[in-house]
N, C-alpha and C positions, 0 to 999 in steps of 0.2 A: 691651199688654205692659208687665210693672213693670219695672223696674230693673235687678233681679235675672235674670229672665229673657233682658232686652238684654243683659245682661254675659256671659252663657252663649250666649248665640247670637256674640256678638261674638267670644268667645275661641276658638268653634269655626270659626269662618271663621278667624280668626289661625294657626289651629294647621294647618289645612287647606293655607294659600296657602304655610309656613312649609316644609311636607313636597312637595310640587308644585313650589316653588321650589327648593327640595334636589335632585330628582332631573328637576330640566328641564336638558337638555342644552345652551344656548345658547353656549355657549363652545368645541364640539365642533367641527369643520369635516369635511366630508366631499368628495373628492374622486373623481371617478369617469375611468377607464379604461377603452378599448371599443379594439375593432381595428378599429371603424368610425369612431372619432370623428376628428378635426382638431384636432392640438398649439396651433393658433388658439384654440381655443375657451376658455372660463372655466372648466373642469371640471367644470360638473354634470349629474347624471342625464340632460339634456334637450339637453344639449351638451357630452358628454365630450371630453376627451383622447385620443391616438394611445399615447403612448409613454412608456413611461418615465423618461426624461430628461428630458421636460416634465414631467412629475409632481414628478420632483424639483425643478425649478425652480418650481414653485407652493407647496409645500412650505417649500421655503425663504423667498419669497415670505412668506407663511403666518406661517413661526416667526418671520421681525421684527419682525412684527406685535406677538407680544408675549403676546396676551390669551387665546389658545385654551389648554385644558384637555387636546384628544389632537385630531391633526388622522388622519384616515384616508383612504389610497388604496384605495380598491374598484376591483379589477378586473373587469371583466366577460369573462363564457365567452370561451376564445379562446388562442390562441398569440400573444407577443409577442417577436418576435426582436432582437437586438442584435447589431451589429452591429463592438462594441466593449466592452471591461470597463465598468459600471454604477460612478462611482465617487463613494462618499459621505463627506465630508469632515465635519467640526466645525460648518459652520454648517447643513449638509443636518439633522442628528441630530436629538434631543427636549432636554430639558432634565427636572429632577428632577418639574416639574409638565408637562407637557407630551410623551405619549407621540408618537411617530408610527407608525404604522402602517398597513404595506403587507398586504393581503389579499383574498384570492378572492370575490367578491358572492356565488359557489357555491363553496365551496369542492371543491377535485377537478378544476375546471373552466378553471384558469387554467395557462398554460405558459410560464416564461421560458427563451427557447429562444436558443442560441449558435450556432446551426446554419443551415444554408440548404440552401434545396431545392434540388434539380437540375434543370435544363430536361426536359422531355417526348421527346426528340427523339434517342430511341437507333433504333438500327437495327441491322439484323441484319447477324452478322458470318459467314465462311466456317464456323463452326464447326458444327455442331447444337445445336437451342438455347443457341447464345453471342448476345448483344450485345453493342452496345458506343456508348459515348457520350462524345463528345467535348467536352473542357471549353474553352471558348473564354473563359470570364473567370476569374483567380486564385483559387485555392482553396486554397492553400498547400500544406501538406503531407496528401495525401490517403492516410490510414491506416486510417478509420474510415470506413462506411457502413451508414445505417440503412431501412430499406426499411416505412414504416408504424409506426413507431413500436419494430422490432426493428432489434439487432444481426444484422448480416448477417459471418456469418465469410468472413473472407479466402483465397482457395485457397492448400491446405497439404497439404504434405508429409507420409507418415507419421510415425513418429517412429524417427529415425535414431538412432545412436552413434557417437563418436568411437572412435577405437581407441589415443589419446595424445595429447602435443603433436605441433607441428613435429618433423621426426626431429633436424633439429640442432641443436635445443634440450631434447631429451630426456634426456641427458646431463647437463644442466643444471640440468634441475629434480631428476632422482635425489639427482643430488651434496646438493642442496639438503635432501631429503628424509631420507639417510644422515646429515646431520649431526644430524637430531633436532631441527630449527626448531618452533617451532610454525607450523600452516597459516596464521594472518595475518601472522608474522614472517616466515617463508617470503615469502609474496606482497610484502610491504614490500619485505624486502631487494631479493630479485631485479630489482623492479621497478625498485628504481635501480641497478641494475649493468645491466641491460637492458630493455626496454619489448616486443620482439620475440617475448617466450615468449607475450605473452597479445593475440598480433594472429593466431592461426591455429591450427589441428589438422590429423591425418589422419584420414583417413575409411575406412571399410569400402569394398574395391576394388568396384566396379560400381554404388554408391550415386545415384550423380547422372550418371550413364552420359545421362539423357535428358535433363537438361537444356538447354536452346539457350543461345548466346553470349547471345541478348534477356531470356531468361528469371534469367541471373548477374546481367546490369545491373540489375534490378529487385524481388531478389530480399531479401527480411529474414529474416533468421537467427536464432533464439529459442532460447540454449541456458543451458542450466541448468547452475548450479553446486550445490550445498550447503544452504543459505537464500536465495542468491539467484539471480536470472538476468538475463543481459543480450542486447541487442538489438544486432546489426548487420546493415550490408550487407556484400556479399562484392564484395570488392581484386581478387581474384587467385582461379584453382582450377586447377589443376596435375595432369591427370588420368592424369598418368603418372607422378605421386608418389604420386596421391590427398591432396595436401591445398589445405588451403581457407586463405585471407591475408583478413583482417576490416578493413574499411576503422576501424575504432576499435577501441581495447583492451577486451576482457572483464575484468569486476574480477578474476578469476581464471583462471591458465593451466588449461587444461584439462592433467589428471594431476596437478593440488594432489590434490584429493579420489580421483579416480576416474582412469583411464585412459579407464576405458569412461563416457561422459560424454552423456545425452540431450541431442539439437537437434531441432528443427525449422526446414523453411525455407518459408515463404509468399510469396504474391505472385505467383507464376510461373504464365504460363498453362498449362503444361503439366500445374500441378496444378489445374486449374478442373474438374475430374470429376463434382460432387456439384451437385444445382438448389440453387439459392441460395446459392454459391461465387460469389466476384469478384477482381478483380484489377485493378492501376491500372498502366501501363505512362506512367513519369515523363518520358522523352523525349518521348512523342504527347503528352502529357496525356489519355489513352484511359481510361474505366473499361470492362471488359471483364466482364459478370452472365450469369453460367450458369441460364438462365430454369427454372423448373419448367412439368411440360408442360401446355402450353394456354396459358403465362400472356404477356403482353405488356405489359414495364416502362413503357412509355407509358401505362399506366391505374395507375400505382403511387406511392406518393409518394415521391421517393429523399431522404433527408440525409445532406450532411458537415458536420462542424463545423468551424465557423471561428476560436470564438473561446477565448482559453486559459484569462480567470478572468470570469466573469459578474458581479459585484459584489465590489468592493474596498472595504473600509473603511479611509479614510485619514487620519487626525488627528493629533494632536503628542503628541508621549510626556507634556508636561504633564496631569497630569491637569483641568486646567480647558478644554482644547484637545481631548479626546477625543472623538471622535465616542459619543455616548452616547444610551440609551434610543429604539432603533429596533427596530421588530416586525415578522416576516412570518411570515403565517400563512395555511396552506392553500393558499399555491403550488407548483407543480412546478418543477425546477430542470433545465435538460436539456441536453445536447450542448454537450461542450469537448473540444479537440484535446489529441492524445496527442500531446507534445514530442519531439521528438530533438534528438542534440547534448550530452546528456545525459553527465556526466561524474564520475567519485567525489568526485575533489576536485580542483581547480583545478591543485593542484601534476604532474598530468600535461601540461600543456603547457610544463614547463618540459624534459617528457621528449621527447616528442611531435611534435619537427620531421622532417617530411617529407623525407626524402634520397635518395639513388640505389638505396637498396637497397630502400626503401618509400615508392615513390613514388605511392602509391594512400589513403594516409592519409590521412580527412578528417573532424574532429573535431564537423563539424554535422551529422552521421550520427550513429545508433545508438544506445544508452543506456546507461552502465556505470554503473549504479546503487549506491546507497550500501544499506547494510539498509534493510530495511522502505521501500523507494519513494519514501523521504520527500522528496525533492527534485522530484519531477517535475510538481509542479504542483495548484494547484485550483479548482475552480468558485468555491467564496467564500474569499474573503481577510481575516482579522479582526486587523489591527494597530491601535494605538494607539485602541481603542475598546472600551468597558462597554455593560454590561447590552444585548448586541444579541442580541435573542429571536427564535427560530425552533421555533414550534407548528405542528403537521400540515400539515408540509412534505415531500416526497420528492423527491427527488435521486436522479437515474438516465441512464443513457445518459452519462456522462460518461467524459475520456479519462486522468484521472487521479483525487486524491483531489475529495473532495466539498467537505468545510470544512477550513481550517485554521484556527487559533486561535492569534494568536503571538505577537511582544513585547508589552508594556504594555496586556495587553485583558486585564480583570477581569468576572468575575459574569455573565459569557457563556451561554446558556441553548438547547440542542438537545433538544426536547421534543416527547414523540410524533412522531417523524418516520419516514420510511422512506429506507433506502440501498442501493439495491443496481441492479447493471450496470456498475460502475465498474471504469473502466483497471487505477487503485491501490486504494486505502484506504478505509475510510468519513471517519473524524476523528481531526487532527492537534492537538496540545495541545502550546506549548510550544516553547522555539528550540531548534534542529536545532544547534547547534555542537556536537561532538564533546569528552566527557570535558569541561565544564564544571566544576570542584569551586568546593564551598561555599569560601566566604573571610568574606564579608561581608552581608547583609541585598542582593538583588537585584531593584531596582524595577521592573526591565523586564522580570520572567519574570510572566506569568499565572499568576495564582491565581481562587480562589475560579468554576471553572465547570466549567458541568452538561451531562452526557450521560444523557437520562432518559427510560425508558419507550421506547424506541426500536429499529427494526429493521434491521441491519446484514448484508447477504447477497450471495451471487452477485457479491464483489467478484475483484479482479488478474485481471480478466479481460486484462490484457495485458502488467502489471506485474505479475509473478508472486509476490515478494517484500510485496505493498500489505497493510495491517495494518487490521484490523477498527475497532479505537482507537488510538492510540498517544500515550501520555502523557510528554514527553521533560522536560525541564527547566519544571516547571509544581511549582505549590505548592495543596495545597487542593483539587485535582479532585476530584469527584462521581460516579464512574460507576456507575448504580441501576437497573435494573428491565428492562438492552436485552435480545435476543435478538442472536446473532452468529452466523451459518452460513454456511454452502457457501461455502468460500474453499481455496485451493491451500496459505495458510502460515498463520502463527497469529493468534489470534482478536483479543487484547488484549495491546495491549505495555504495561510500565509502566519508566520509568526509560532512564535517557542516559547514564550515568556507571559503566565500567568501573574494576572494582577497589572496595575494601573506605574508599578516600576518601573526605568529606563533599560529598554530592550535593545537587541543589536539587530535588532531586525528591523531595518529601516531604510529609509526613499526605494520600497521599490515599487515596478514600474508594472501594473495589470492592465491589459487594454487591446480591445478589437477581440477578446477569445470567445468564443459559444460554446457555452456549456449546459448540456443536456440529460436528460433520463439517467443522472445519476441520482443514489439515495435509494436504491431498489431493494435494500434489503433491510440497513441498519435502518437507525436513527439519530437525532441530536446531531445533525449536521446539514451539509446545504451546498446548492451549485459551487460556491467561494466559502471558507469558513477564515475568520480571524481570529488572532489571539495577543494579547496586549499591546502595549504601547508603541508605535508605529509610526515614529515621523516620517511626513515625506513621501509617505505610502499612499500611490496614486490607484485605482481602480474606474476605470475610465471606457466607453465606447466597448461594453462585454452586454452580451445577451445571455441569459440565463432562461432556463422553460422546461417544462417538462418533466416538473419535479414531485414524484408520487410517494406514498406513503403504503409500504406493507402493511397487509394487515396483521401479523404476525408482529410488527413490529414494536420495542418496548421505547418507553424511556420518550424524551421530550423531541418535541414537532420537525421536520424537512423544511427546511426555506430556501428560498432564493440564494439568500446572502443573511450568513450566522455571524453576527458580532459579538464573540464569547470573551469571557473574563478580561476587563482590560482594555478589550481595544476601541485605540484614541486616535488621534491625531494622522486621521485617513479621510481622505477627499474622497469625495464619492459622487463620479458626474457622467450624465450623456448613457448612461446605461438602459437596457431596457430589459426588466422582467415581467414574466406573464406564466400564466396556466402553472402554480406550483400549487400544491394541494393545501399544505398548511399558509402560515403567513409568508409574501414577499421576503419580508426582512424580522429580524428577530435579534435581541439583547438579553444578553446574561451576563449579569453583572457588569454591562456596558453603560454607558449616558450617550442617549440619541446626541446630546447638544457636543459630544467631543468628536464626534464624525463631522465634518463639513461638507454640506450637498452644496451639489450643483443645480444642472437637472437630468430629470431620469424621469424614467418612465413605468407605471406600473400595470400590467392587464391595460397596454394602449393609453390612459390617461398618464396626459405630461402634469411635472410637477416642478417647483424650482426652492430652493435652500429649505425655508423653515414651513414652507406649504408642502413640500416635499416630504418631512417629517409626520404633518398632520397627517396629508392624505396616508401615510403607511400606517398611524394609529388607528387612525379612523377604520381600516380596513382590515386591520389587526381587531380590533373590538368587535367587526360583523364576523369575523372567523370564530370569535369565544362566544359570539350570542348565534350562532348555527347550532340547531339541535343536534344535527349528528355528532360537529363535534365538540360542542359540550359533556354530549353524554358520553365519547369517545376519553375527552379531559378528566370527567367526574372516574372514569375505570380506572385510570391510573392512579389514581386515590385509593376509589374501594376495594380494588384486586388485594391491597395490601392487608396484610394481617392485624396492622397494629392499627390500622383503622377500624378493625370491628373489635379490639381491645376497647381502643378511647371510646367508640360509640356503646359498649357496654357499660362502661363507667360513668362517660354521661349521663345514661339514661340509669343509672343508679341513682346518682346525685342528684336527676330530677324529680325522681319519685320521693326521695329522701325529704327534700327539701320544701315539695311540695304537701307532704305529710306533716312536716312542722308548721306550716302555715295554715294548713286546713286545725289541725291539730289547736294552733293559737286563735284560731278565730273560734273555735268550739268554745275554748277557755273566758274567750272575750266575752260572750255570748252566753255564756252560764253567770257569770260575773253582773252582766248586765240584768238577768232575769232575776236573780233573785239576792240584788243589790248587795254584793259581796266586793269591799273594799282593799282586799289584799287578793 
């Protein structure tokens, strides 16, 4: 070989070992997970890990080390329970070169579960096919059971109606209504001049005629206001008033909205009629399952959930402190308790003491929810941490929201995922404080994260009020390419900040989502709803349809797209809405001229900037000159009580005043006939 030839062969092994060396993984650590293995063991394929938490601690472990490139937890096939929130701090995290990540050896195949199973060991109760099984170790609050991997509904009630408040506080709330409050100035005031209008109602006489004294004590109360609804037990029931005393305040007195007001009440054996009906009786600690025929829950697998958030992410608002650059991908996220105790806001126990005349008050019962659910809890918890990735992950069977996303987390990533079974929400963006206004540059609100490609469905299944998305005091969101269905209220919220003031909720990014047959239950809300001031806020290339109106429903119309109090400075193009019951689009306390169109499209016909406007008035004015729902509009007037107040006073004042004129023409008219000058 010459020379020349050596140097050619030479440079071709150089280049060879150069590219081989480039893509050898040696800096890579892989960690494996089995439900068979021993938290003992070193974590590889031939001797995994148990749990979890030892994962994390090898991990950690791991990243002091210093030299790995992405260390990975492989879980293998299997359910992994916990038995307590997963929580990952600052040094658990990855760093800028140093991914970590948590994900399925199969993806589809892996279960982080909050839940536990129930002993084997039910036995037959006096009923026909009833069981029943007794819990002899803590389960806390047992509200939830899943039977194989399903929701199992709770025995329930039909759906009942109130017929008003308390009778001696009815009086109360008219006066209130008469003077023209608005319905949450209403509810404020009242609330601090008395607490008592919104702890009870009356009911339709012979309503719960069969109820048992066991069946009261164990009983939860599901009643709908407006946009939202709240949960209690029942105090007190009075069956020779017909009403009912709520061991916790409803956020709203029943007869704000409606006299005639939907509830339901579950839990009671007497409503366990249907196979696969259950009920928990809290004194035994008894679960009571209305078997289907043939079946025997000793061959079945029961869960409750135990635990309230599955993973927390927890760091220091410093950004060199954050818990940063963690992954999980292709796990399942499963079973978290639905909270009680649940309360609007704090400032009711300054209301809220227990006295002689309500003596059954007890404030770690029930749930009086703020909008949109947002407090009640979630499976993952995202404070003081970035870039934490979750790819084809689903999250289900839970008893509240899914994710939440909150102070000082930046660049946060929810990707291909699936959500749907949940208590509340799908995803929370953003801190929940109430009317935040701009002042000053806010380091601790999230910005810059993504909800993308993803499917949001079959959510409030117990949280009636829980929001598909919900972007509150957040800068910079992302939401691209989801699907949002079958839900009772609205699809996508955007915005925290009542009134036309500088909000911090701003440039974010709506666009390419479908959202569908949500609104099935509430009211006053819509595919997308908004709320004040909004630069920068794009809503763009989104389909909206499919949007119905209960008829149970109270309180103001379902649209497309809700622009409530406030919101301004939102672009709004290339979209297309069609088949919603009430109006497209709708404004409260909005001005059509601070949104800027593009073009969109309404029921098929395109429209472009201020034709765009037109055509939605236009189309809005044939919606209030449609008889049905006109006369559907004129109900929510007349239902109210202080409409047939003012209509009897009118019709006083008419008669009155018509009497004086009849009266003065008589006078005129005798004056005239027999020419009398005074």
């Amino acid at each position: 070989m010459n020379i020349k030839g050596f140097f050619i062969a030479f440079l071709k092994i150089t280049v060879l070992y150069v590219i081989i060396t480039a893509f050898r993984n040696d800096k890579e650590l892989n960690i494996f997970v089995s439900p068979n293995g021993k938290d003992g063991n070193n974590g590889t394929l031939e001797a995994p890990i148990r749990s979890m938490e030892a994962a994390k601690s090898l991990v950690r472990a791991a990243r002091s080390n210093g030299s790995y490139q992405a260390i990975n937890v492989n879980f293998m096939p299997g359910e992994y329970q916990l038995d307590e929130t997963l929580s990952i701090g600052a040094g658990d995290g990855g760093t800028p070169t140093c991914l970590i990540t948590y994900k399925a050896y199969k993806p589809g195949t892996v279960v982080i579960s909050g839940g536990r199973q129930l002993p084997q060991k039910w036995v037959k109760d006096k009923v026909q096919d009833v069981w029943k099984l007794k819990l002899e170790n803590d389960y806390g609050v047992v509200n939830q059971l899943f039977e194989n991997g399903k929701r199992l509904q709770r025995s329930s009630s039909r759906v009942l109606y109130t017929t008003g408040p308390l009778r001696v506080y009815r009086k109360t709330i008219e006066s209130f209504l008469i003077k023209g409050y608005d319905k949450l100035d209403l509810s404020y005031k009242l609330r601090e001049k008395d607490i008592a209008p919104f702890c009870g109602f009356s009911y339709n006489h012979g309503d719960l005629d069969d109820l048992s004294p066991n069946d009261i004590n164990n009983a939860e109360l599901l009643l709908y206001h407006s946009w939202d609804c709240s949960l209690h037990n029942i105090g007190k029931m009075d069956k020779a008033t017909d009403e009912i005393y709520l061991k916790s305040p409803s956020v709203y007195p029943v007869g704000l909205f409606s006299n005639r007001t939907r509830y339901i009440i579950e839990n009671c054996k007497t409503y366990l009629t249907q196979p696969g009906y259950w009920c928990y009786n809290i004194e035994k600690r008894e679960i009571y399952y209305k078997a289907k025929a043939g079946e025997d829950p000793n061959n079945q697998k029961f869960v409750v959930p135990v635990v309230k958030t599955l993973v927390a992410f927890k760091g220091d608002p410093d950004p060199s402190k954050r818990v940063q650059n963690v992954k999980f991908s292709g796990l399942s996220f499963k079973y978290t308790i639905s909270p009680r105790g649940l309360q609007w806001h704090d400032d009711y126990l300054s209301y809220l003491v227990p006295d002689k005349t309500m003596p059954w008050l007890d404030l770690k019962t029930g749930a009086g929810i703020i909008q949109g659910a947002v407090k009640t809890g979630q499976a993952i918890a995202i404070q003081n941490a970035d870039r934490i990735i979750f790819t084809d992950c689903s999250f289900s069977q839970l008893g509240a929201y899914a994710v939440n996303i909150y102070n000082y987390s930046d660049k946060n990533e929810l990707i291909n995922c699936r959500f749907f079974d949940l208590g509340a929400g799908g995803v929370l963006i953003g801190s929940q404080l109430v009317n935040l206004y701009y002042d000053k540059p806010n380091e601790s609100l999230p910005k810059d994260n993504i909800i993308k490609n993803s499917k949001i469905h079959d959510y409030g299944i117990i949280y009636k009020s829980g929001l598909g998305i919900s972007i509150m005091h957040a800068t910079k969101s992302k939401i691209v390419g989801n699907e949002i269905f079958n839900a009772p209220y609205t699809g996508l919220s955007c915005g925290w900040t009542w009134g036309r003031g500088k909000s911090y909720t701003r440039e974010t990014i709506i666009e390419n989502n479908d959202i569908h047959d949500v609104m099935r239950e509430l009211a006053d809300g819509g595919g997308i709803y908004t709320l004040g001031n909004q630069p920068g806020t794009v809503i763009r290339n989104n389909t909206i349809h499919d949007i119905k109106r209960s008829k149970d429903a109270i309180g103001s119309r379902n649209n497309g797209i809700f622009f409530d109090e406030g919101s301004s400075r939102i672009y709004l193009d290339n979209n297309e809405i069609y088949n919603i019951e009430n109006e497209s689009i709708r404004y409260n306390i909005a001005v059509p001229s601070d949104i800027t169109w593009g073009t969109n499209k309404f029921d098929g016909q395109e429209a472009t900037g201020s034709d765009g406007q037109l055509l939605v008035s236009t189309k809005t004015l044939k919606y209030w000159l449609e008889t049905d729902r006109l006369k559907l509009t004129l109900s929510y007037i007349i239902e109210s009580d202080w409409f047939i107040y003012s209509l009897i006073v009118f019709t006083l004042v008419a008669v009155f005043v018509i009497k004086r004129i009849r009266k003065r023409k008589r006078i005129k008219n005798y004056k005239k006939q027999f020419n009398v000058k005074r």
